[in-house]
Every structure is written in structure tokens, then in C-alpha cells.
C-alpha positions in Angstrom: -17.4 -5.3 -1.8 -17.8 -8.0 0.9 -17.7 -5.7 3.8 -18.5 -2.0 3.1 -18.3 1.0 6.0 -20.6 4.2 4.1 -22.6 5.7 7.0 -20.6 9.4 7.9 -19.7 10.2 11.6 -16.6 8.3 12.9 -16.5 4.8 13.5 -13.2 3.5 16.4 -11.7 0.2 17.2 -12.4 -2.3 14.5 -10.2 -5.4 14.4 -10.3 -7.7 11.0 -8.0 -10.6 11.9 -7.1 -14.4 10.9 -9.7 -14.7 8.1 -9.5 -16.6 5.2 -11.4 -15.2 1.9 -11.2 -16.5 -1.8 -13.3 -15.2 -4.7 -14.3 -18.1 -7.3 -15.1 -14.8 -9.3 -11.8 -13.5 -11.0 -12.5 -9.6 -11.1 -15.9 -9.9 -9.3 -15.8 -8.5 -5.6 -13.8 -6.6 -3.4 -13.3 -7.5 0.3 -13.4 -4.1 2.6 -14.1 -0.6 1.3 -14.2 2.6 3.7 -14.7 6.2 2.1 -13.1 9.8 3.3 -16.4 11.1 4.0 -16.2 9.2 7.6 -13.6 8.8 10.2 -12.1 5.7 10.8 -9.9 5.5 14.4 -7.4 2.6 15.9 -8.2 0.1 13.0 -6.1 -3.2 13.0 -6.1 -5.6 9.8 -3.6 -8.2 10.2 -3.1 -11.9 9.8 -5.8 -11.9 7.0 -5.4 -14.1 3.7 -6.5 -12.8 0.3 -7.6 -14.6 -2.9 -8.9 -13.2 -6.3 -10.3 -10.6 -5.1 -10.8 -7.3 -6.9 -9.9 -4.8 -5.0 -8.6 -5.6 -1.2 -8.6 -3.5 1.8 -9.5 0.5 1.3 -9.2 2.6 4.4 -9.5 5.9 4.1 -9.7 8.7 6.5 -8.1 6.2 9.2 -5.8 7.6 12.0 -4.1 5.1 14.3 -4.9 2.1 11.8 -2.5 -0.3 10.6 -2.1 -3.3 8.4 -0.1 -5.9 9.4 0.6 -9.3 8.9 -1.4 -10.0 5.6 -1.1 -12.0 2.7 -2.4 -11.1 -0.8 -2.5 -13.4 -3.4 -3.7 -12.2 -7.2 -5.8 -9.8 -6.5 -6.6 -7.0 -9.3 -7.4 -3.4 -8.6 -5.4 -1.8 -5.3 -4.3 -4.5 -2.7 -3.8 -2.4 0.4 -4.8 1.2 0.1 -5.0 3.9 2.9 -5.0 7.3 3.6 -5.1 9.6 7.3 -2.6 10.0 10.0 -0.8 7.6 11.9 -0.8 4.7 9.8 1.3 1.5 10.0 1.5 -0.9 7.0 4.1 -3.6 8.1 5.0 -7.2 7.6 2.7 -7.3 4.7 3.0 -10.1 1.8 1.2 -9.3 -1.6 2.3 -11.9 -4.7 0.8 -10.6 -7.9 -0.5 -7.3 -7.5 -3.1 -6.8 -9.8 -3.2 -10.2 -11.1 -2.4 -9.2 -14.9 -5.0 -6.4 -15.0 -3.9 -3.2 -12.6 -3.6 -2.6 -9.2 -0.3 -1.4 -7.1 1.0 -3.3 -3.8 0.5 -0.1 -2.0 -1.2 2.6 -2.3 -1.2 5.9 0.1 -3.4 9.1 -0.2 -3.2 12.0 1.5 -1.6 10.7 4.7 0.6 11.9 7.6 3.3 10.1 9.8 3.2 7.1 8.0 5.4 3.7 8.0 6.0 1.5 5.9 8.1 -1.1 6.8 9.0 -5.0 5.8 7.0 -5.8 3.5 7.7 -8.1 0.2 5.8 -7.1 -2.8 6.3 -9.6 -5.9 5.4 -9.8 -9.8 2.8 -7.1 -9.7 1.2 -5.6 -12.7 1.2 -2.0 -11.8 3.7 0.0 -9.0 5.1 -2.2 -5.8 3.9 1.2 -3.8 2.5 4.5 -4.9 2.0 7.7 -3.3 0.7 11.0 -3.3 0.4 13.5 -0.9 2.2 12.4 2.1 3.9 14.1 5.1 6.6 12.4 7.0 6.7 9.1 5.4 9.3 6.3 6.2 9.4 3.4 3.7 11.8 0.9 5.3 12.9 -2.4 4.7 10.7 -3.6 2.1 11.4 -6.2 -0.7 10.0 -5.3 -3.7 10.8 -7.6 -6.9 9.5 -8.3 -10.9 7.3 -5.4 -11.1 6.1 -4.5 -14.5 6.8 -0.7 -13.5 9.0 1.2 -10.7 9.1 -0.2 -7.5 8.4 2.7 -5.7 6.3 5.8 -7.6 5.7 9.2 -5.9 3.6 11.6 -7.8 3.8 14.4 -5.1 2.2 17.6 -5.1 4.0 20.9 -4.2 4.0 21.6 -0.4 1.7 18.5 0.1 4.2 15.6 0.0 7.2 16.3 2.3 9.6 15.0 4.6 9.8 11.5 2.9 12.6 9.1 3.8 13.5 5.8 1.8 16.2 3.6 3.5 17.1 -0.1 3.4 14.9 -1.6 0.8 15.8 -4.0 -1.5 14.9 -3.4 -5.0 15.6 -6.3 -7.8 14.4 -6.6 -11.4 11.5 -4.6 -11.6 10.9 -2.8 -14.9 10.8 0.4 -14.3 12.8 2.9 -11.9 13.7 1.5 -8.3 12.5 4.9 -7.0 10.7 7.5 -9.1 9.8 10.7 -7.2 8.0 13.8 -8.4 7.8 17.2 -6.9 9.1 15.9 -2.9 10.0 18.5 -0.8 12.9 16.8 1.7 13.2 13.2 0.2 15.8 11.3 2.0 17.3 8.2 -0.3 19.6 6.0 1.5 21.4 2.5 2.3 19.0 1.1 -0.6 20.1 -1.8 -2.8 19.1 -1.7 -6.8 19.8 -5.0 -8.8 18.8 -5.2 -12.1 16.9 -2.1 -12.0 17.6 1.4 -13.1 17.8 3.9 -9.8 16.6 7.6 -9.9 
């Protein structure tokens, strides 16, 4: 990975913002990895643009951290990935989600209070957005479109993903399911549009 956070403890108000970063490598390097065995606190990634990279932005553990702003263009692996409290991924733009290989739009672990919100995901090679475990989690307004899969995929887990609420996205000929939720305890589904796509 280009940038890479390992040392535990917490580490608190890190901005990443209007950069520019292209791989010549296809598969290569990733651009910013963060692991659950630190804290992360009032992170901001936005405005950044993404080429060819393999693997994007990982934050996990983050509270108060957002992405926003960002445009992703073929890269493999997982494009935006978080997991913590209090997270904001918004306005986001990522063309060609794993770039032929694998890799989801978005990706979510364990997380609570969580939005989602306006952003387009298009032609990826694995989910538009996946989740796990996840407590009150609002995905609104996004755009996803010409997934090889579901748009949307929640593999919950029994009194860990909760509360969910999907309204006014707009899903259009993606391969698999519009929405396809496991095991959600209080999953909300409304004023969604499904073209061309199957809805469950």
C-alpha cells in the first residue's frame, strides 16, 4: 500500500484531500490501508482521484470519518471500505469496481450509525455495496448501474445487523438482485426504483 497506518493506540484528525494518484502497475499497490487493532477518529477523505490501484481506501475502526467527494476509476480489490461508528460515505463516484478482477463499490464492516448517501457506482465486477454487521444504516440516494451481481448485498448476522433503511436509490441493469438482504432485523425498503433488474 502507498500510505499504511499499523502502529495501535488511536490516531485523530487526519485529512487526505485533492490528490491525484495513478498506478502504471495494474493489480500492483493499494493506496491507504488502516487495521481494527487501532482507533482511527474525525477522518476526512474527499475530493481524491483514483487510478489502477488495487485496493483503495481501508478504514477500519474509524468513528466520525467520512468519505466524500472521491472518484474511483478501475481499481480491483475493495474501492472504499470502512468499518466503526459514525461514518459518512457521500457523493462518492467509483466507475469499474474491481476492474474485471473483484472488488465491490462499497464495502462496510461492523459499523454503527452509518450513511450512505449519493453516490453512483457503475460497471463493477463484484457488488455496487456490501455489508455485514451494521446497526442503523441509511443507504440513500445512490445510483447504482451494470453490476455483474446485486446492487446492494447484506449478508447480516442475527442481532448484529439491525435497523437498516434503503430509500430512494436508483437501481438499473445490474445482474443480480437490486437488493439482497440476509438475516436483517428491521430493514426498511422504500421509494426505490428497479429497471431492468430483479427486486427482492
Amino acid at each position: 500500500f502507498t500510505l499504511g497506518a499499523y502502529p495501535p493506540g488511536t490516531l485523530s484528525d487526519i485529512t487526505l484531500r485533492n490528490n491525484q494518484m495513478k498506478s502504471e502497475t495494474r493489480y500492483n499497490v493499494g493506496v491507504l490501508v488502516t487495521y481494527s487493532s487501532m482507533r482511527l477518529e474525525n477522518v476526512l477523505v474527499t475530493q481524491n482521484r483514483v487510478t489502477s490501484f488495487h485496493g483503495v481506501f481501508y478504514l477500519m475502526n474509524c468513528h466520525d470519518c467520512e468519505y466524500s467527494g472521491n472518484y474511483l476509476f478501475r481499481n480491483s480489490w475493495g474501492n472504499l471500505i470502512a468499518s466503526g461508528s459514525q461514518l459518512l460515505i457521500e457523493n462518492n463516484t467509483v466507475w469499474f469496481s474491481g476492474n474485471g478482477s473483484s472488488g465491490d463499490g462499497i464495502t462496510l464492516g461492523p459499523s454503527t450509525d452509518t450513511k450512505v448517501m449519493g453516490n453512483q457506482i457503475i460497471n463493477g465486477s463484484c457488488y455496487g455495496m456490501a455489508f455485514g454487521e451494521a446497526t442503523r444504516l441509511t443507504i440513500k440516494r445512490n445510483l447504482i448501474s451494470h453490476d455483474i451481481t446485486s446492487a446492494i448485498y447484506i449478508a447480516g448476522v442475527p442481532g448484529k445487523t439491525k435497523d437498516v433503511v434503503i430509500e430512494e436509490n436508483f437501481f438499473t441493469d445490474n445482474n443480480g438482485y437490486g437488493i439482497l438482504a440476509k438475516k436483517v432485523d428491521g430493514l426498511t425498503v422504500r421509494s426505490n426504483v428497479f429497471r431492468g433488474v430483479p427486486s427482492k
